[in-house]
C-alpha positions, 0 to 999 in steps of 0.5 A: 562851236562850229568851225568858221567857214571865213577865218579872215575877211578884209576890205583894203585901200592900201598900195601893196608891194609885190610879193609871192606867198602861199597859204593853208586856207583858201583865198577869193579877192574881188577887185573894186577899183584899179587894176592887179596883176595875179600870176597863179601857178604860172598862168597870168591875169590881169584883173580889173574893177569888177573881178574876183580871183579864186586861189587854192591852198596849195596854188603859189601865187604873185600880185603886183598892182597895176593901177591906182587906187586899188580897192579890193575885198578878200576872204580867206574861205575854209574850203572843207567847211564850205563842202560840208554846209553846201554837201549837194552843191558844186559851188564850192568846188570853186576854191579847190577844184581845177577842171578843164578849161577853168580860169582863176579870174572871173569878171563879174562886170555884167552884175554891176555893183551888186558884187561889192554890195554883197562883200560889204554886207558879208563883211559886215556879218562876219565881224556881228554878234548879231543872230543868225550872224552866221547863217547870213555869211553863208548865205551871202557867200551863196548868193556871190558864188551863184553869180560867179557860177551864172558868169563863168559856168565852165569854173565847177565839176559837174560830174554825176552826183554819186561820182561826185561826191565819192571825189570829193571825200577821197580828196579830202581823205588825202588832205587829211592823211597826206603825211602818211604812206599813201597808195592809190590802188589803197585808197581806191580799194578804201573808196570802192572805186576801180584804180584806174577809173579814180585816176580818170576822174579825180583828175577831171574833177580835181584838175591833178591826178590822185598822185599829184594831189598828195604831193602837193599837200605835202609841198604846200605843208612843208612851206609851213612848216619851213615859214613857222618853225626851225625844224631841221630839212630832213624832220620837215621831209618826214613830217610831210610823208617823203621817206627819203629827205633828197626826194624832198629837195629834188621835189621841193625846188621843181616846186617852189625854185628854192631849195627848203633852205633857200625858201627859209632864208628868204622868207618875208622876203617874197620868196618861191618866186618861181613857182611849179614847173610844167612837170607838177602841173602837168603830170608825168607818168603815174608810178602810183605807189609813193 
């Protein structure tokens, strides 16, 4: 059986309590009704009726209701899934690309009700049994990414094709392989791509340098692993790909604002409210063998 591409998709009407969370999927909100405020990686946004909010796997992320009722639909997207039935498009780059200029909050006001329109019937095909139930979802989800491509074009990659897509499967190369040891100059040999080239462009596609984007995976990972089990620091450090557990810590706190063992403790409480600093986000001189 197919992987789904949206492992959850929800319609909700319900006063929420701030919190701060992560998650391994990628998530898209449209606001409906009311007003939210969504602080993302650090930068804020107040999204309004008629927004719709994309947040990637590894992006820590805060919302607080500004204005009831708050009516919204969300979707947790499997990126990955969306890349392989879309592998020409750069529509899916949305959830997991980050270049210059992008805004994780896009208002889609100019199509009137036409973007809750195609959320209820997407919500609608992704809990039938019905044929081609799936085919619908995709579609559906096609038709909404077009309209968020027509108002915010400046959101998706468009880099030359071949280029593109040799980004794209080195990025998920690294997802797939960020707990073992890792070197650039490596996986630009793998790839057939000059090392400082790949380091130009996967920053411009990726919006983070190839480095960068290792750590984060396995920051993100971490999280989970200190969420969902009782695994010891320095196992979760090994786990992750760091080889030494206080280069873990160190990274883990400019990461999150916890130690690993402060982000445990208040887990479900909302915790990591801090969020990545500057250095993670920005990047610093790349020692490109980790």
């Amino acid at each position: 059986m197919e992987p789904a591409l949206i492992s959850q998709l929800r319609y909700s009407d319900t006063e929420q309590s701030p919190h701060s969370h992560y998650h391994l999927s990628c998530e898209m909100v449209l606001v409906c009704e009311g007003e939210a405020e969504f602080v993302i990686d650090g930068r804020q946004y107040l999204a309004a009726a008629g927004s719709i909010v994309f947040i990637s796997s590894y992006e820590q992320h805060e919302i607080h209701i500004r204005k009831m009722p708050y009516r919204r639909y969300f979707a947790m997207v499997q990126a990955t899934e969306m890349e392989r039935l879309f592998p020409a498009s750069v529509l899916p780059g949305i959830f997991r690309n980050r270049p210059a200029g992008f805004t994780h909050c896009v208002s889609l006001q100019a199509f009137g009700e036409e973007p809750e329109r195609i959320f209820a019937r997407l919500a609608k095909e992704w809990e039938s049994s019905a044929p081609y139930a799936r085919q619908m979802v995709k579609n559906l989800l096609e038709q909404l990414l077009i309209l968020v491509y027509r108002a915010c074009p400046q959101n998706f990659t468009a880099l030359e094709n071949n280029t593109g897509n040799r980004i794209r499967d080195i990025r998920q190369y690294i997802e797939q392989h960020f707990a073992e040891e890792l070197k650039i100059a490596e996986i630009a040999q793998k790839f057939y791509i000059n090392h400082s080239y790949l380091t130009h462009v996967f920053r411009q596609q990726v919006g983070y340098s190839p480095k960068q984007y290792i750590l984060l995976n396995r920051l993100s990972y971490a999280q989970e692993l200190l969420e969902t089990t009782q695994l010891q620091v320095s196992q979760i450090a090994y786990r992750c790909g760091f080889g030494d557990v206080n280069n873990f810590i160190r990274a883990f706190r400019i990461y999150s604002g916890l130690s690993p063992n402060q982000f445990r403790q208040q887990r479900g409480q909302g915790a990591a409210s801090g969020g990545r600093t500057a250095q993670i986000r920005q990047g610093r001189k790349e020692d490109e063998s980790i």
